[in-house]
N, C-alpha and C positions, 0 to 999 in steps of 0.2 A: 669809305671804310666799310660799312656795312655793305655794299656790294661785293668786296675784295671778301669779307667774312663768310658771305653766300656763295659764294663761289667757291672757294676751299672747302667749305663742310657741305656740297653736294659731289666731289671728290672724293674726300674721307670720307665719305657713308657710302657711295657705289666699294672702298677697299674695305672700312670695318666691314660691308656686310660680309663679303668674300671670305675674309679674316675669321669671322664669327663662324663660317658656315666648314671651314677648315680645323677647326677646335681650338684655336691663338683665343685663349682668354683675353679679354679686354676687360677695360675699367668701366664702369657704369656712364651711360650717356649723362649723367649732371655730372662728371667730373671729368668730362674734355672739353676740348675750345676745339673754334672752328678752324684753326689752322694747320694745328697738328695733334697727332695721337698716339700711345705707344700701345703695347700689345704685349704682352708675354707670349713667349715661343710655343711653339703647340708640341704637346708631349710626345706624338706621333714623329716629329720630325729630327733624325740623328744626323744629320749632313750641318754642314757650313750654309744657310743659308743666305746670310749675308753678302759671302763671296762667289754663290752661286749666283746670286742675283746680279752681281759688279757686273760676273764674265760677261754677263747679257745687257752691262750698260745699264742699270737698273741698281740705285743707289738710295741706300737705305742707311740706318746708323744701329748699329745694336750696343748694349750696358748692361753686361751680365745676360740675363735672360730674358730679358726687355729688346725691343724693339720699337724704334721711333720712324715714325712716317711726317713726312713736314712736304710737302708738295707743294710748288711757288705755285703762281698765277699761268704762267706759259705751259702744263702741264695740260695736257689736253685727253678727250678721250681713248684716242691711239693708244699713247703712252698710260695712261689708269688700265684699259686691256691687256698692255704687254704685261704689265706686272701679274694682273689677273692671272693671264695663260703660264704666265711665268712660275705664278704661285698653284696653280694647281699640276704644272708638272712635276715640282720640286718634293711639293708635300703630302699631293695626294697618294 
């Protein structure tokens, strides 16, 4: 379990940083877990992003103006980049 833990939250922290570095306010690191993490939308961005990201097979959840990131185990670096390129196309 704690490996399964360390594995997730060196995933979420290569996106919160990306996230952060995009203006998506996040919660304070003592109040996430390693598996998953949500984000409010970043003020900059007026598109659909969640549906922008589908088109690209890149599945996310959003709740009002929240955003959840939950990334299994099988999620590898490829896939944390695609989102990456994905997110700085969309939002930058």
């Amino acid at each position: 379990m704690e490996n399964i833990a360390a594995t997730l939250s060196g995933i979420n922290a290569r996106i919160e940083a990306r996230l952060e570095q995009l203006g998506f306010p996040l919660p304070d690191a003592a109040h996430r877990c390693p598996h998953m993490f949500g984000a409010l939308l970043s003020q900059t961005h007026t598109g659909k992003l969640v549906g922008d990201l589908m088109e690209r097979n890149i599945y996310i959840s959003q709740r009002g103006n929240a955003l959840r990131f939950s990334p299994h185990l099988h999620v590898n670096d490829h896939d944390v980049q695609r989102l990456i390129d994905s997110l700085d196309q969309l939002v930058s």
